[in-house]
Biopython code that builds the backbone (N, CA, C, O; Angstrom):
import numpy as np
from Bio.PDB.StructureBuilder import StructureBuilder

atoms = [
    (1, "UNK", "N", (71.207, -115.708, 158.689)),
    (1, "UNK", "CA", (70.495, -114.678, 157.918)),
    (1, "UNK", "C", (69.289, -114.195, 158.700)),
    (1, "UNK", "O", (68.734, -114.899, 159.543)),
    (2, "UNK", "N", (68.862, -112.824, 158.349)),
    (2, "UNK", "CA", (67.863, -112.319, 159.550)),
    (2, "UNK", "C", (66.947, -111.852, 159.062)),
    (2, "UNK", "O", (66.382, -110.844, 159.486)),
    (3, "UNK", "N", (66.420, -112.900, 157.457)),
    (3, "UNK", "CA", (65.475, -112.811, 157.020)),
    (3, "UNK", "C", (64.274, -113.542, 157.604)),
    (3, "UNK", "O", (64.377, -114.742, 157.861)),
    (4, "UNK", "N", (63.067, -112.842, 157.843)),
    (4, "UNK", "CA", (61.716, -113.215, 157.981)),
    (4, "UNK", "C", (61.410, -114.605, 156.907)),
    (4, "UNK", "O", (61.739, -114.772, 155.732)),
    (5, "UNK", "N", (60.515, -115.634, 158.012)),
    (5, "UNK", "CA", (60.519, -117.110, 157.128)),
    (5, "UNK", "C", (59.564, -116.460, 155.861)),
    (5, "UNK", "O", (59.530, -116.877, 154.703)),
    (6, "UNK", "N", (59.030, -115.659, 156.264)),
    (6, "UNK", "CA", (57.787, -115.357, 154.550)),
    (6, "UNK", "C", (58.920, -115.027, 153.134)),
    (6, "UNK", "O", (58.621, -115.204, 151.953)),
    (7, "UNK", "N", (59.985, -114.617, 153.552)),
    (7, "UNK", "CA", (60.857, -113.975, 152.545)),
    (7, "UNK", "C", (61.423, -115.629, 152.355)),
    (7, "UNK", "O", (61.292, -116.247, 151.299)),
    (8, "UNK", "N", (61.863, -116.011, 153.195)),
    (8, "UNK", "CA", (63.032, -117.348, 152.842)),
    (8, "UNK", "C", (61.660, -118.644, 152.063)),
    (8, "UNK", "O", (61.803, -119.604, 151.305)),
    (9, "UNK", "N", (60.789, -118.211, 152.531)),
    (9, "UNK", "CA", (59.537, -119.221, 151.502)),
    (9, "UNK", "C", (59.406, -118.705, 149.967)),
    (9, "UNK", "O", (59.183, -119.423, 148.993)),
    (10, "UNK", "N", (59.598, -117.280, 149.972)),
    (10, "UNK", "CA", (59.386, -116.534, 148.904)),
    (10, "UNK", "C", (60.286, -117.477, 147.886)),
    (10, "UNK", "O", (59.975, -118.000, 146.815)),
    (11, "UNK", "N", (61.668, -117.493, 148.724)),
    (11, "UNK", "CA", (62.934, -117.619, 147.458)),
    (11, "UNK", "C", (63.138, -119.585, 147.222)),
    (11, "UNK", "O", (63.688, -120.192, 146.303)),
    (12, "UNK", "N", (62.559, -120.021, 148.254)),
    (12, "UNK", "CA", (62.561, -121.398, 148.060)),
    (12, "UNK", "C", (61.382, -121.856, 147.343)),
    (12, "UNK", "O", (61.374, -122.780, 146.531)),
    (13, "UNK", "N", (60.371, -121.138, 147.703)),
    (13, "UNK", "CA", (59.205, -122.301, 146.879)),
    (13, "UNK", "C", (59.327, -122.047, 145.169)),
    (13, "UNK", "O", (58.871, -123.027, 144.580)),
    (14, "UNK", "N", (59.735, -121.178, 144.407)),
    (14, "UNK", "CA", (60.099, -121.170, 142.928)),
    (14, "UNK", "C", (60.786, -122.206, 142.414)),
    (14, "UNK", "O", (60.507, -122.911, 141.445)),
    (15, "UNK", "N", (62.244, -122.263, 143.566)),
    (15, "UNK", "CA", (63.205, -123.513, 142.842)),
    (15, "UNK", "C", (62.573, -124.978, 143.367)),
    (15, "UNK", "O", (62.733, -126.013, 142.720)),
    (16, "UNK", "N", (62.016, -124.932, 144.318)),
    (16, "UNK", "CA", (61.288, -126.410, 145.061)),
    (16, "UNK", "C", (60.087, -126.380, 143.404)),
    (16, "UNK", "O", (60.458, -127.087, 142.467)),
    (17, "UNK", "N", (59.003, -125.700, 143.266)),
    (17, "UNK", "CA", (58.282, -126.336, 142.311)),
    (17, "UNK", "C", (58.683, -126.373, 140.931)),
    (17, "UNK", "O", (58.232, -127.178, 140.116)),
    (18, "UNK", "N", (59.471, -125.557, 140.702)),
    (18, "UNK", "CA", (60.752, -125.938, 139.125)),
    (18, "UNK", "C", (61.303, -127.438, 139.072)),
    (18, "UNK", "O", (61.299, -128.120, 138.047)),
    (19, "UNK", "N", (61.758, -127.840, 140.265)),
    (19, "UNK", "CA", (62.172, -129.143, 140.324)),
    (19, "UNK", "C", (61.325, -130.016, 140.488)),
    (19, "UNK", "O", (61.697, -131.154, 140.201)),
    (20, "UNK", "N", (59.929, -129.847, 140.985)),
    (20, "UNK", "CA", (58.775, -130.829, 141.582)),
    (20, "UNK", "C", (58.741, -130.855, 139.480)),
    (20, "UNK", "O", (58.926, -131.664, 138.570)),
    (21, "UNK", "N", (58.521, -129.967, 139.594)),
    (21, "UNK", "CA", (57.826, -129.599, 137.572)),
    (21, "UNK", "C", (58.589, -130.579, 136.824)),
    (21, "UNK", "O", (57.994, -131.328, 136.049)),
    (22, "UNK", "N", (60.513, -130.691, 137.055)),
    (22, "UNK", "CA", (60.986, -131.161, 136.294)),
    (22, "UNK", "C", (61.065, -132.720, 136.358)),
    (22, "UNK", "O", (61.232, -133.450, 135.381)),
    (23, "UNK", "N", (60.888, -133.213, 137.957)),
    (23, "UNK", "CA", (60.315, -134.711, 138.076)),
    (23, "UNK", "C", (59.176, -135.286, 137.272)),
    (23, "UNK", "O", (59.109, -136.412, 136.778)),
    (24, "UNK", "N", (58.167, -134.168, 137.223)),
    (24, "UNK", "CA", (56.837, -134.583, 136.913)),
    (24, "UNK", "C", (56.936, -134.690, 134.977)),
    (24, "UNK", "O", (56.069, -135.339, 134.391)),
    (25, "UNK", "N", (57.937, -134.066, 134.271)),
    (25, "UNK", "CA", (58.300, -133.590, 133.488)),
    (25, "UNK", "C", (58.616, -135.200, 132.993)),
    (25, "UNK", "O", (57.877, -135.897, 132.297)),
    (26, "UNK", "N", (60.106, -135.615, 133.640)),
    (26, "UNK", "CA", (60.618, -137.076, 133.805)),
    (26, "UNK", "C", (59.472, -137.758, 133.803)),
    (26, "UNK", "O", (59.291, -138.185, 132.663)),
    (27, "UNK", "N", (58.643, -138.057, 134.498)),
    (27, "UNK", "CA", (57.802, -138.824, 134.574)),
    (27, "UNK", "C", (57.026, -139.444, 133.844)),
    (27, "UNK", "O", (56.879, -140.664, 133.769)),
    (28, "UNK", "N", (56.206, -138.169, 132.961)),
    (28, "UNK", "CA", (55.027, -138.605, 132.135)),
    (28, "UNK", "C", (55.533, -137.898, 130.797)),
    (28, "UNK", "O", (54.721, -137.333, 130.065)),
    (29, "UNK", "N", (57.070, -137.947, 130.457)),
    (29, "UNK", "CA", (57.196, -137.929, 129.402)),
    (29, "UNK", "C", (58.435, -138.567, 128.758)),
    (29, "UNK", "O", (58.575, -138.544, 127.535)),
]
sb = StructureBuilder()
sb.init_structure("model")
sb.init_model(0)
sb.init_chain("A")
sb.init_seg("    ")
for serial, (resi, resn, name, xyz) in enumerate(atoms, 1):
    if name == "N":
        sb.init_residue(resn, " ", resi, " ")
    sb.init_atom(name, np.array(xyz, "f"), 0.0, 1.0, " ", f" {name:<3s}", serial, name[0])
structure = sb.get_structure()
């Protein structure tokens, strides 16, 4: 793919902290 890394950070860091969220979620509840 001959997307620029700012774009491929764009689309990964949403689902990376949804899932950090849903560990933390697990965690303390």
């Amino acid at each position: 793919s001959a997307l620029p890394p700012g774009s491929q950070a764009l689309q990964v860091v949403p689902d990376l902290s949804k899932k950090v969220s849903d560990v933390f979620a697990d965690l303390l509840f």
